[in-house]
C-alpha positions in Angstrom: 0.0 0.0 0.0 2.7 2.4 1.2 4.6 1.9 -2.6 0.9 2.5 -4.5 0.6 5.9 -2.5 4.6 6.6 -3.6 3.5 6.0 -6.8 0.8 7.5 -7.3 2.3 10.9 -5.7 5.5 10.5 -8.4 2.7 10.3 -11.1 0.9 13.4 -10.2 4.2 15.1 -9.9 4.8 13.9 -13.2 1.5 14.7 -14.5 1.3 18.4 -13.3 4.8 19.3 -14.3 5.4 20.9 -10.7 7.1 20.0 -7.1 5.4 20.9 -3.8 8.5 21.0 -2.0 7.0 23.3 1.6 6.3 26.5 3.2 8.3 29.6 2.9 7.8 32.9 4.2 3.9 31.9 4.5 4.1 30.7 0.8 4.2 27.7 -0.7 7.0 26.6 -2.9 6.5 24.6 -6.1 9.7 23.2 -8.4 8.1 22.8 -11.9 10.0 19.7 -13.5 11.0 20.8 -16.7 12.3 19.1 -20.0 14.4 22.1 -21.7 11.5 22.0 -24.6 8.6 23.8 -23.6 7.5 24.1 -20.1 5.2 26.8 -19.7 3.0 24.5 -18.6 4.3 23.1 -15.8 4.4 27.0 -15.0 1.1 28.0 -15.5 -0.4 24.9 -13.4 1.5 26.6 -10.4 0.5 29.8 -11.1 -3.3 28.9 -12.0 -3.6 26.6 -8.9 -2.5 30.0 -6.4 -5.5 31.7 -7.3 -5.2 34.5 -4.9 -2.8 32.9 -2.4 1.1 33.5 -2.8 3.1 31.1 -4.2 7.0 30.5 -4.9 8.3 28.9 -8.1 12.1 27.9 -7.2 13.6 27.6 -10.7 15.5 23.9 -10.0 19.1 23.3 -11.0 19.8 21.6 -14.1 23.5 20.0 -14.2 22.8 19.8 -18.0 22.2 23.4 -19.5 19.9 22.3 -22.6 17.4 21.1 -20.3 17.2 24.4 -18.2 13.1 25.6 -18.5 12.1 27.2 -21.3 8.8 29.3 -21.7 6.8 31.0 -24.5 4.9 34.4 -23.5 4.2 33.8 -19.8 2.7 36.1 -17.4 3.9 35.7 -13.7 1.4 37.7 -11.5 1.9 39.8 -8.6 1.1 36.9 -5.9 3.9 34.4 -7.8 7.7 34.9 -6.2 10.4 33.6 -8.4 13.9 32.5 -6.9 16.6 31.5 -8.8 18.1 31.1 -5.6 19.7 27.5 -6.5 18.3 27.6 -10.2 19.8 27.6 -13.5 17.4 30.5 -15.1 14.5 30.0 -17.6 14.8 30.6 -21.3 13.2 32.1 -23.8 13.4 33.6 -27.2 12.1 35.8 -30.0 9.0 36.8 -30.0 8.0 35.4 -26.9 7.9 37.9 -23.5 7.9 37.1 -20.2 5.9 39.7 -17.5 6.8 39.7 -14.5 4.3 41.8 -11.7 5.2 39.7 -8.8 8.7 39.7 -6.5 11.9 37.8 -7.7 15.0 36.7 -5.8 18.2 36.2 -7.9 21.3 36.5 -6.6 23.3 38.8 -7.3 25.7 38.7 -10.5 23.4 35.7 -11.1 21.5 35.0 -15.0 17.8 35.0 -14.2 16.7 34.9 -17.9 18.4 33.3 -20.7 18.0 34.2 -24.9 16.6 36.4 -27.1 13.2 37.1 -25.2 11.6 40.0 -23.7 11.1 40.0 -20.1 8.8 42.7 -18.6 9.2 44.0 -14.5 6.7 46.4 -15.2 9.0 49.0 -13.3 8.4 47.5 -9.5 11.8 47.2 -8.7 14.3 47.2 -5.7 17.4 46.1 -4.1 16.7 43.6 -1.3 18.8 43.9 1.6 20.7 40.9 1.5 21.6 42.0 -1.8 19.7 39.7 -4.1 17.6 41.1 -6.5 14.0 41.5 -5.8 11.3 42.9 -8.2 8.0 44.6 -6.0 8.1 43.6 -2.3 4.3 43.1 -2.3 3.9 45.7 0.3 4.8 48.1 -1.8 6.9 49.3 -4.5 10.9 50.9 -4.5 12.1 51.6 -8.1 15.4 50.6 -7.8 16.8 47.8 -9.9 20.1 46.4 -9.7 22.1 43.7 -9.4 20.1 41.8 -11.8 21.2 39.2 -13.9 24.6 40.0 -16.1 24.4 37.8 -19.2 27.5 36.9 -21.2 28.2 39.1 -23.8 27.7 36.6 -26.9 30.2 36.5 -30.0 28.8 38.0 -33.2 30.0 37.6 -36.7 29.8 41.5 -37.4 30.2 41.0 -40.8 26.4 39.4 -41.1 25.0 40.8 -37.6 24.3 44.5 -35.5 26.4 44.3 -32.8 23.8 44.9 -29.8 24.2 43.2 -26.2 20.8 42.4 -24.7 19.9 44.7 -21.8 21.3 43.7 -18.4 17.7 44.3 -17.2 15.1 44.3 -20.2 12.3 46.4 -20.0 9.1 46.2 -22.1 7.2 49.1 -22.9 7.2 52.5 -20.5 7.9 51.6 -17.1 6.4 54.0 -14.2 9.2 55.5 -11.8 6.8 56.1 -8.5 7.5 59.5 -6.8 10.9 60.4 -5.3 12.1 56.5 -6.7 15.3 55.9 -8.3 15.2 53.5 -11.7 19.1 51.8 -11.9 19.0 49.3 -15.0 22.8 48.5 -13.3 24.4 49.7 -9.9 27.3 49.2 -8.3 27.0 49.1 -4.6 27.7 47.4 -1.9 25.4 44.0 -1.8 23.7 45.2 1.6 23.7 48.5 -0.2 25.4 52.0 0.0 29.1 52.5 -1.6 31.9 50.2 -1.8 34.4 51.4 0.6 38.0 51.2 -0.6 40.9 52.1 0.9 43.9 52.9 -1.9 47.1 53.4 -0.8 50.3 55.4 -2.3 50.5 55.9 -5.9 46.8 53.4 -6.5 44.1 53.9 -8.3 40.6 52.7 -7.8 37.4 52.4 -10.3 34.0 52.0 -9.9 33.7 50.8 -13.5 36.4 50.5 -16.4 36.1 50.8 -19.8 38.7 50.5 -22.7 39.4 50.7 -26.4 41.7 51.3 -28.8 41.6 52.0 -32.4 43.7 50.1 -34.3 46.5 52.6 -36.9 44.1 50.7 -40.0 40.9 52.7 -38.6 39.0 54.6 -41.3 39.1 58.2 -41.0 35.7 58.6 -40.8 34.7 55.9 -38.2 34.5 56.4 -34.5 35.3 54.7 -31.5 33.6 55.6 -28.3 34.8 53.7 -24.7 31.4 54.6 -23.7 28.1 56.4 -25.1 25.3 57.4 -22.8 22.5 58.4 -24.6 19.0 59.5 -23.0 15.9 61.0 -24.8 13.3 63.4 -23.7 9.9 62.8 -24.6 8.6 65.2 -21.5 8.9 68.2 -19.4 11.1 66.9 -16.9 15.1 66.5 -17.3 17.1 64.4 -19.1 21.1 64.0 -18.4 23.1 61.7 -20.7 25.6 61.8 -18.2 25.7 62.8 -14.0 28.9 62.9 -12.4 28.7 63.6 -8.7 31.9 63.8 -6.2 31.2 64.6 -2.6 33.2 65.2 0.4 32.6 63.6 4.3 34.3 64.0 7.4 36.8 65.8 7.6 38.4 64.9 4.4 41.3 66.9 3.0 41.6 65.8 -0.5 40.5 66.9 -4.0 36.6 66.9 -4.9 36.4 66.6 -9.0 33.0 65.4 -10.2 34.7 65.0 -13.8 38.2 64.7 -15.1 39.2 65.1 -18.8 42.4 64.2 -19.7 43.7 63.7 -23.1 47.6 62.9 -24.4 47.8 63.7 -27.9 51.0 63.0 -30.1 52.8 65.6 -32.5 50.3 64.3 -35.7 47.4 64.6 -33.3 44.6 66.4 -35.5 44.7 70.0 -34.1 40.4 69.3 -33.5 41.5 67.7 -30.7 40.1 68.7 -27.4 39.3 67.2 -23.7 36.1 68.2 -23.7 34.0 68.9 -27.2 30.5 70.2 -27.3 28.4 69.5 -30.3 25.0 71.3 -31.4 23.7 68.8 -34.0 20.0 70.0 -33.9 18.7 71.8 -37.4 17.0 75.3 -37.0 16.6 75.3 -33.0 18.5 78.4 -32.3 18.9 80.5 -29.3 18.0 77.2 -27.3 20.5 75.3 -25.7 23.7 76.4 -23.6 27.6 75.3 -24.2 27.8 75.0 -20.0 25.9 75.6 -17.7 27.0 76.1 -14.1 24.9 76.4 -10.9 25.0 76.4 -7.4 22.9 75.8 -4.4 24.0 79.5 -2.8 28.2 79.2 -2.4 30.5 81.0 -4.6 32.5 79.5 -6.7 36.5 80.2 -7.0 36.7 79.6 -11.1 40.0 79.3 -12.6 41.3 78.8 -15.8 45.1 78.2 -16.3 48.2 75.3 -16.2 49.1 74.4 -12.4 52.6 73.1 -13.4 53.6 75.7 -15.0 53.1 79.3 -15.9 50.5 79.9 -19.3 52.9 80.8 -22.1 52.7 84.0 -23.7 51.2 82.4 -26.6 48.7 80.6 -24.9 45.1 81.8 -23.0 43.5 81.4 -20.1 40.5 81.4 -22.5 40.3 81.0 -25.9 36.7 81.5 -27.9 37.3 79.4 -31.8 35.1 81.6 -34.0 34.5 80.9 -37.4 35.3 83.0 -40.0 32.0 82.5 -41.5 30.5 83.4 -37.9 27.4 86.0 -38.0 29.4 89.8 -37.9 27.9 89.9 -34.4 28.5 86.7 -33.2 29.8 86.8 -29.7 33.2 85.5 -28.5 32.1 86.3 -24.8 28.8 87.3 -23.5 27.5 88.3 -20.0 23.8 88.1 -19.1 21.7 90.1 -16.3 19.4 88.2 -14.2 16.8 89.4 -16.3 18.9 87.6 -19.5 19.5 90.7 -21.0 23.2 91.7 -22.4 25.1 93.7 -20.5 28.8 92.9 -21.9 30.2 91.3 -24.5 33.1 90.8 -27.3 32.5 90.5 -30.7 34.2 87.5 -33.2 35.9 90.4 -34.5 37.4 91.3 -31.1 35.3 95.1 -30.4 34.1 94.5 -27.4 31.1 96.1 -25.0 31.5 96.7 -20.9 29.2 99.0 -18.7 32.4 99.2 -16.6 35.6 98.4 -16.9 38.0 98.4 -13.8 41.9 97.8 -14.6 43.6 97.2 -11.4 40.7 98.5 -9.3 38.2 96.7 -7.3 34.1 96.3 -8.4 33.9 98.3 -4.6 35.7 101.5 -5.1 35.0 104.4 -3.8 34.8 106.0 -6.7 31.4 104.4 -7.3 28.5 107.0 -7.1 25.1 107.6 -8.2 26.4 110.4 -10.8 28.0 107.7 -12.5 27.2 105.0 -14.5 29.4 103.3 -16.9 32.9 104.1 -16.4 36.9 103.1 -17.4 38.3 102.9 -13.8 42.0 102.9 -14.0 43.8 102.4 -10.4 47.5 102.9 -9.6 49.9 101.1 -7.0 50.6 102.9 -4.0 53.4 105.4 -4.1 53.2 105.5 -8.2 52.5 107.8 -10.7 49.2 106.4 -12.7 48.9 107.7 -15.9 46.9 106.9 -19.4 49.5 106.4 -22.5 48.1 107.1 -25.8 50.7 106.1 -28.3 50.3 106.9 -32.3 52.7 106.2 -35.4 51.7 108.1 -38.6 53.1 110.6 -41.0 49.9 113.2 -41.1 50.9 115.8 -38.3 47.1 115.8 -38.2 46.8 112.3 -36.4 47.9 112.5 -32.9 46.7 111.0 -30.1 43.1 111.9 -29.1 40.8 111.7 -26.4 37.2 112.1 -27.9 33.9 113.2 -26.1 30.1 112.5 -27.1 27.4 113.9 -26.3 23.6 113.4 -27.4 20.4 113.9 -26.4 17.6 111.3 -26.0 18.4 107.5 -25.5 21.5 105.1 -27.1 18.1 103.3 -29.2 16.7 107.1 -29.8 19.3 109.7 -30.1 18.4 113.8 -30.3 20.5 116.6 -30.9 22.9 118.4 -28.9 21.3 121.3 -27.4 22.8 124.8 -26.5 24.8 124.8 -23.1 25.2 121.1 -23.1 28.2 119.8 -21.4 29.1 117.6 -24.1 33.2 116.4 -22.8 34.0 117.7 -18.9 37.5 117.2 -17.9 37.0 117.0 -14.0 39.3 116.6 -10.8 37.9 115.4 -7.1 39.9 115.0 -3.8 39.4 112.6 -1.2 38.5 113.9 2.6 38.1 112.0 6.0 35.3 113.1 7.2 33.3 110.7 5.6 36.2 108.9 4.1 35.0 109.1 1.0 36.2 110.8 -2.5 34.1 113.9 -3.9 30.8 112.7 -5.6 31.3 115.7 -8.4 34.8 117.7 -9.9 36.1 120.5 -7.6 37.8 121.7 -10.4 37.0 121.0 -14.2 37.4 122.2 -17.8 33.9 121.7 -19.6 33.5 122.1 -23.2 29.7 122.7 -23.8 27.8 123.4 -27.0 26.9 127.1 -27.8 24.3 126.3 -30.0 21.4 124.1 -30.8 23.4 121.3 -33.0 22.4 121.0 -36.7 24.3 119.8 -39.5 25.6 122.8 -40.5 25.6 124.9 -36.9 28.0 123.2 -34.5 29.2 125.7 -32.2 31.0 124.9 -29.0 32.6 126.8 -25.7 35.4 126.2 -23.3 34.9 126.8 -19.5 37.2 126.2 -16.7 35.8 126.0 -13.2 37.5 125.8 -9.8 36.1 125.5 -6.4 37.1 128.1 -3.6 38.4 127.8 -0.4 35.5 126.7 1.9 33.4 125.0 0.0 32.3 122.5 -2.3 30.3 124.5 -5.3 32.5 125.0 -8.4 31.8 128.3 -10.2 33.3 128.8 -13.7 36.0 131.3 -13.7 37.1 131.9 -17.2 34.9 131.0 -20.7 36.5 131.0 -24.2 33.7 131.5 -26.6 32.6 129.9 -29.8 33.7 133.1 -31.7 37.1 133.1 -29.6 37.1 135.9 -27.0 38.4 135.0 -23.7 35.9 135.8 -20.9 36.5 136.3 -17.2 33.0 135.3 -15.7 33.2 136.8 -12.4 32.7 140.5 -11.8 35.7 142.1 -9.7 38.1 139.4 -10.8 40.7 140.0 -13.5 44.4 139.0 -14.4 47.3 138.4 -11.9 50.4 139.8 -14.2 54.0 139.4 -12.6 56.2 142.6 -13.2 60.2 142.1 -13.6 60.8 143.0 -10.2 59.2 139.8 -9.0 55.5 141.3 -7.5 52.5 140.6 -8.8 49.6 142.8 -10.2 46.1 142.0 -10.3 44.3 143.7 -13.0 40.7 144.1 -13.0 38.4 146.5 -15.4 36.2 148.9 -13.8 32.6 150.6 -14.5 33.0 152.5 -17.7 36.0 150.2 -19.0 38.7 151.8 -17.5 41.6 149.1 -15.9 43.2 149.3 -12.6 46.1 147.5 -11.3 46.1 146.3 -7.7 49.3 144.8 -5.7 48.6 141.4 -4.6 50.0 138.2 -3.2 51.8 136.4 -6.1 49.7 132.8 -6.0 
C-alpha cells in the first residue's frame, strides 16, 4: 500500500509538471519539472492553482544546461515569487515575452533569464537587503533595480550581424518610476547596499567601473570609437542627463573633490580638432536654445579658474580661448555676460570690439569711486606710491593724427538719439579729492574744464565753448571762472576778478576792469 501511495504521488508530480517541496515565508513553494523544450505549462499549473494565495516557483538546477526551463509568452502575476536562488534561469526567445508583476530573488551577479526574449518587470523594482535582487516587495513598490542578472556578452560575426548586447535588465514598454524612486538598470553598490568602501594606498588607483578601447593605426578616418556612449531621450517636461557625475566630500576629508576629469595625451600628428572636452550642437533650426555650459550652485561662490598648475601659461597661450569661425554672423559673440533678467550687458565681438558697462583695470568692483552720478565708467587704479597715468601712443606721418581723447554727447536715448542742445556739457574734464570726514572721494569735480555746446546742433551749426571751473576755499560749489567762446574771445565770468600779471621785479599785479571800462592795477600776493 505504502509503494501504490509513492507512486501514485511520483505520477501526479509527473502529471502536473510541478514540485510541492513546503512553506516559505507563508508561501508555498512549487519546483516545476522541466524538460528544456517547452514548459510553460508546468508553470502555468503553479501559477493557476495559487489563485489569490502567494506562491514560490524555485527555478530547480539543471547539471545539464539544454534542459534548463524554457517558456513561450508567460505572465507571472503579482502573488507568484520567483527565486533563482539554486536555479539555472528559464529561457526564452524571439518573439515570446515574459511579464513579470510579482517579486523575484536572484542572486546577485546571477542570470535570471536566458536568450533572445523579452522579459517585462513592469518597473516594481528594488534592491533587497541581502543583496539579491528583488522585483516589487508586495507591500509596496521601490524603483530601484540592480544587481540583476549579467548575461554573457555573446560572439557575433559582425560582418552578417548588428552588434547589440541584450539589456542587463530588459524592459518592455514605459515603465512607471513612483515619486521620489530611483530607476538603476545596473548599480554598483555594496550588496547590503550603499558604496563600496575602498581604501587605496600610495600611488593606486581605484574604479568604480572601467572601460577600454583602442583604435587600431588601420581605422578609417571617418569611423568612431567611443569607450562609452550614454545616450538619454526626452519625450517630456522633466530633465534628461546623458551623463551625472557627482563627487562629494565627508568627514573631515582633506583631499580633492572633481566630479569630472578630462584628460587627453595627444601625439605631435594629433589632429589639431583635438580637445578634452568637445561640445556639439547637431539640432537643425533650433537656435537660441540650448547652452555650451551651464553652471549652478545651491547658494556658495564658486573660485573659477582657468590656467596650467605646473607651469606658468605661455605667452602664446590663453587662459581662455573662444574658436570663432570666419563665416561666424558679424555679431557673433566671442564672450557674453547676461543680467538676471537675461538681457546683455557685456560682450566681445568674433571680431574682437568689445562692450562693458564698466571696466575696472587694477581696481576693485567696490571703489570708492562708485556714485550715483556715475554710470558706466573706465576705472583705472595705480599702486601705492606711483604715478598712474593713461598712454596714448600713435605712429603716422599726417601731423594731423595724434593722439586723441574724444567726447560724445547726445540727447535722448542710445536706441533714440536727439540733438545736442545749447549749453550742453558735451566732454567735462573733471578733478575730485578725497577727505576723512566721511572717508570718501568727492561725488562731483572740484575743479573742471567743460566744453559745452553754444548752440542748438544742426548739421551745419556746430558751435561749441570752453569753460574752466575751480572750487574756492570753503566749499564744495564750483563756479566757472574763465569761458572761451565759440567766436574766440576769452571771458572772465566773475565780476571784480581779472588777471594776476607778474612785473620784472618779481611782484604781482592784479588787473581788474572797472565801471566805464577803465583798468586798474592792484598789488597782490603772487599765488
Amino acid at each position: 500500500m505504502k509503494r501504490f501511495a509513492l507512486v501514485l504521488f511520483l505520477l501526479m508530480i509527473a502529471f502536473c509538471g510541478i514540485g510541492l517541496v513546503g512553506g516559505r515565508a507563508q508561501q508555498a513553494v512549487f519546483v516545476p519539472v522541466c524538460s528544456g523544450t517547452n514548459d510553460t505549462t508546468a508553470f502555468q499549473t503553479i501559477i493557476s492553482g495559487a489563485a489569490s494565495s502567494p506562491r514560490t516557483i524555485k527555478i530547480p538546477y539543471q547539471p545539464d544546461l539544454t534542459k534548463r526551463c524554457r517558456v513561450t509568452t508567460i505572465t507571472f502575476p503579482g502573488n507568484i515569487t520567483l527565486d533563482n536562488t539554486d536555479g539555472s534561469g528559464i529561457a526564452r526567445e524571439t518573439p515570446d515575452v515574459v511579464i513579470v508583476h510579482g517579486p523575484v530573488v536572484n542572486p546577485a551577479g546571477k542570470t535570471l533569464f536566458f536568450g533572445t526574449g523579452t522579459t517585462s518587470f513592469a518597473g516594481n523594482t528594488f534592491v533587497d537587503t541581502d543583496g539579491q535582487a528583488q522585483l516589487s516587495s508586495g507591500a509596496g513598490v521601490d524603483a530601484t533595480a540592480s544587481r540583476l542578472t549579467i548575461k554573457p556578452v555573446p560572439t557575433f560575426d559582425l560582418a552578417a550581424n548588428t552588434l547589440a548586447v541584450g539589456q542587463i535588465v530588459p524592459l518592455s514598454g514605459t515603465v512607471a518610476v513612483p515619486f521620489g524612486k530611483t530607476l538603476s538598470l545596473v548599480r554598483l553598490t555594496k550588496a547590503e547596499g550603499g558604496d563600496n568602501v575602498v581604501a587605496p594606498g600610495r600611488g593606486a588607483v581605484a574604479v568604480g567601473f572601467h572601460s577600454a578601447l583602442t583604435a587600431d593605426a588601420t581605422s578609417d578616418p571617418n569611423s568612431n570609437v567611443y569607450s562609452v556612449v550614454a545616450h538619454v531621450n526626452n519625450a517630456g517636461s522633466g530633465s534628461t542627463k546623458g551623463i551625472h557625475a557627482e563627487a562629494s566630500a565627508s568627514g573631515s576629508s582633506t583631499g580633492v573633490v572633481v566630479a569630472g576629469n578630462f584628460q587627453i595625451e595627444p601625439v605631435a600628428t594629433s589632429s589639431s580638432g583635438s580637445a578634452a572636452i568637445q561640445l556639439s550642437l547637431t539640432s537643425t533650426g533650433v537656435n537660441d536654445i540650448a547652452n555650451g555650459i551651464n553652471i549652478f550652485s545651491s547658494g556658495d561662490r564658486y573660485i573659477v579658474g582657468v590656467g596650467s598648475i605646473i607651469s606658468p601659461v605661455p605667452y602664446t597661450a590663453a587662459a581662455f580661448r573662444a574658436w570663432m569661425g570666419t563665416n561666424s554672423s558679424s555679431v557673433a559673440r566671442a564672450f557674453q555676460v547676461l543680467n538676471n533678467a537675461g538681457s546683455e550687458i557685456a560682450y566681445i565681438h568674433k571680431d574682437g570690439v568689445g562692450s562693458f558697462p564698466s571696466l575696472y583695470v587694477g581696481a576693485p568692483m567696490s571703489s570708492t569711486l562708485d556714485s550715483g552720478s556715475i554710470s558706466d565708467q573706465l576705472h583705472l587704479q595705480g599702486a601705492d606710491s606711483k604715478l598712474t597715468a593713461l598712454t596714448i601712443d600713435s605712429y603716422a606721418t599726417n601731423p594731423e593724427l595724434g593722439s586723441s581723447i574724444v567726447g560724445r554727447r547726445a540727447q535722448g536715448t542710445a536706441t533714440s538719439p536727439t540733438a545736442t542742445q545749447a549749453n550742453d556739457a558735451v566732454f567735462v574734464i573733471g578733478a575730485r579729492g578725497y577727505q576723512t570726514t566721511t572717508n570718501a572721494f568727492s561725488t562731483s569735480a572740484g575743479a573742471a574744464i567743460s566744453m559745452r555746446a553754444a548752440e542748438n546742433f544742426t548739421s551745419t551749426a556746430q558751435g561749441m565753448f570752453l569753460s574752466f571751473q575751480t572750487t574756492p576755499i570753503g566749499s564744495t560749489t564750483t563756479v566757472e571762472r574763465l569761458r572761451v567762446t565759440d567766436s574766440g574771445d576769452t571771458s572772465i565770468s566773475t565780476a571784480g576778478k581779472g588777471l594776476i600779471l607778474k612785473s620784472p621785479d618779481g611782484n604781482c599785479w592784479l588787473t581788474t576792469v572797472a565801471n566805464g571800462g577803465k583798468l586798474t592795477t592792484t598789488s597782490v600776493p603772487c599765488p
